[in-house]
C-alpha positions in Angstrom: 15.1 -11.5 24.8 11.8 -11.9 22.8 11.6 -8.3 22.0 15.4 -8.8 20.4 14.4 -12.2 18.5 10.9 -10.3 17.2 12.7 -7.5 15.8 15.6 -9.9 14.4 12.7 -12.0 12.6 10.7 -9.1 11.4 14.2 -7.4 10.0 15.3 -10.7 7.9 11.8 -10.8 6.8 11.8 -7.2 5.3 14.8 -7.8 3.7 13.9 -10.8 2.3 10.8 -9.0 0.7 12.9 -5.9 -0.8 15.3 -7.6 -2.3 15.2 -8.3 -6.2 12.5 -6.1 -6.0 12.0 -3.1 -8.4 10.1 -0.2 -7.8 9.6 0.7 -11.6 8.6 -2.3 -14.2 11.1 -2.6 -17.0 9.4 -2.8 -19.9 7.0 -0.7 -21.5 4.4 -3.0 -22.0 4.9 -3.4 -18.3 4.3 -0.3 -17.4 1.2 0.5 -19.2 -0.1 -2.6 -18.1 0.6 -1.6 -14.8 -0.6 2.5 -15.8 -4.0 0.4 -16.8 -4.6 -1.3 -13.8 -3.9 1.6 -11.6 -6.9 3.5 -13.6 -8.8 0.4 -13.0 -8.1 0.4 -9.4 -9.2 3.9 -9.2 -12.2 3.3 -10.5 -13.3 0.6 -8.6 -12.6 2.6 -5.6 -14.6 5.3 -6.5 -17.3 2.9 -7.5 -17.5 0.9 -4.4 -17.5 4.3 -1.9 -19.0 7.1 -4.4 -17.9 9.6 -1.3 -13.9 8.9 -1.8 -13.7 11.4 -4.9 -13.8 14.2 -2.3 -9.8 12.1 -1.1 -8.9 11.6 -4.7 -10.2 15.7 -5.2 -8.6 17.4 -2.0 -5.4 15.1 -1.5 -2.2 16.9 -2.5 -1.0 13.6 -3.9 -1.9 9.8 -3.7 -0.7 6.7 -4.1 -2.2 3.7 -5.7 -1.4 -0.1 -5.6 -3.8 -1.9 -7.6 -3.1 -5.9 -6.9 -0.7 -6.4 -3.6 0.0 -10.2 -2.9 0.0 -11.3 1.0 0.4 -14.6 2.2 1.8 -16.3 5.5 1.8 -19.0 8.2 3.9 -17.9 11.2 5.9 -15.2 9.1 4.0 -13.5 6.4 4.7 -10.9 3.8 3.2 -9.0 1.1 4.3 -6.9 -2.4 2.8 -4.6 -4.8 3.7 -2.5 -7.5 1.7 1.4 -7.9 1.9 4.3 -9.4 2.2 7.4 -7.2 -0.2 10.3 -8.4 0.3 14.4 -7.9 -2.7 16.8 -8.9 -3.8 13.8 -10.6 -0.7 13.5 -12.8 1.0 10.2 -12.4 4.4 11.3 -11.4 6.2 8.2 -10.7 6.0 4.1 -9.9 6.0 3.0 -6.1 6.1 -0.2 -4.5 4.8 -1.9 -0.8 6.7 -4.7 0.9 5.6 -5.9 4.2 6.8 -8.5 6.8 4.6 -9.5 9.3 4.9 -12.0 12.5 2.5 -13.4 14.9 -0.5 -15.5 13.9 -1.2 -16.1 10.5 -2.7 -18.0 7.7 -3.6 -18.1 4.3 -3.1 -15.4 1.4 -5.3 -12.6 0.0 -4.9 -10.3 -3.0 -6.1 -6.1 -2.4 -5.6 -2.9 -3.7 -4.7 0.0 -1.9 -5.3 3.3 -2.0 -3.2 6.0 0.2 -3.8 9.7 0.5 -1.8 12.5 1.4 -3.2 15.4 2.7 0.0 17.7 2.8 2.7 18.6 0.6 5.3 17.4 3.3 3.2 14.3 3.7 3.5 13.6 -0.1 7.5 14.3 -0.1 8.2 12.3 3.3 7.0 9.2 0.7 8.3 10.7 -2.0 12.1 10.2 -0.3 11.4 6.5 -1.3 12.0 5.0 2.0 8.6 5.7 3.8 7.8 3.2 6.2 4.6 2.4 8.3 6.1 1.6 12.1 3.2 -0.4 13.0 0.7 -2.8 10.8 -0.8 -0.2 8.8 -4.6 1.3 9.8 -6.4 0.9 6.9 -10.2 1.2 6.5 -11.6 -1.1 4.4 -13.9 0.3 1.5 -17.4 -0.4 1.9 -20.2 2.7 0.7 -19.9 5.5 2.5 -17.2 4.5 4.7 -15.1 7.2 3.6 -17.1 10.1 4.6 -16.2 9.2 8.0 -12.6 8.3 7.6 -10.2 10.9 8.7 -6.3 11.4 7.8 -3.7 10.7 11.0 -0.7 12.4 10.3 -1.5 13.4 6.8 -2.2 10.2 5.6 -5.0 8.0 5.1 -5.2 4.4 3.8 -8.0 2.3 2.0 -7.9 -1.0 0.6 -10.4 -3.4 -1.0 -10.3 -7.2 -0.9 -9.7 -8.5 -4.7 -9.7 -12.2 -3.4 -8.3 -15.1 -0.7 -8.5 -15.8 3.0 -6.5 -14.8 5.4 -6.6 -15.0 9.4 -4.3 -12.7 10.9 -3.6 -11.3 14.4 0.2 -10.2 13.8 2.3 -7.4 13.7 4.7 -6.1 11.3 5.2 -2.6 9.1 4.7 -2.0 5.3 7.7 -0.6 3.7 7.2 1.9 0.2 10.0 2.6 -2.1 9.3 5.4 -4.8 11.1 6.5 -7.9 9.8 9.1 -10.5 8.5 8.7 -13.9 
């Protein structure tokens, strides 16, 4: 019974995070504001772990969400807008939802960074409705962290705290859609 009411919870908060969301922003000015803030987000993380470049130099794509938005008490959620990135050509815009349950408070803003290390890793996202099963694994950048992170599945994940508080110990999934430039 609390397995079926978890999964019923977690499944209307999903939904209520995708929709009215679009993956691609509708202006121009939009979208090179978002183009800009991608670079930005690149840099930092190259900056704050100088031994990422050998990720953003040997993945076969990645994608990068520069300012995701998360935030709950009881239920929680979060959403970002990125740009997805193939030999280092942005190729299209992507965007991360996420529903979470368990215990939970506050908000935080990060960017995050996720690498593919295959060409089928890269398309399995690419189909625009990749999904993380489980609350994502993601190593938080620090210097040097990265020379000992690894890819499971043919995927690694890195994000860096922009700002907020949060206390979390919850469970949930993060949804990407994807559509091309």
């Amino acid at each position: 019974m609390k397995n079926i009411m978890f999964r019923s919870i977690l499944l209307i908060a999903i939904a209520m995070l995708t929709t009215g969301c679009s993956t691609a922003p509708k202006s121009q000015a939009k979208r090179d504001q978002l183009h800009n803030e991608t670079m930005t987000a690149i840099e930092t993380f190259k900056k704050e772990d100088p031994t990422m470049q050998s990720f953003f130099d040997e993945a076969k794509g990645y994608a990068i969400f520069p300012s995701v938005g998360k935030g709950g008490i009881g239920l929680g959620g979060a959403y970002g807008k990125g740009e997805l990135f193939k030999d280092h050509v942005m190729v299209g815009h992507c965007d991360l939802s996420q529903a979470t349950i368990g215990f939970q408070l506050g908000g935080q803003v990060y960017s995050e960074a996720i690498f593919f290390q295959t060409d089928e890793a890269l398309e399995r996202f690419k189909t625009g409705n990749y999904a993380f099963s489980a609350q994502v694994s993601a190593v938080a950048v620090t210097a040097g962290v990265s020379a000992d992170a690894d890819y499971e599945n043919g995927v690694a994940v890195f994000t860096i705290e922009k700002g907020g508080l949060m206390y979390e110990a919850s469970v949930g999934g993060q949804k990407f859609s994807y559509v091309p430039k």
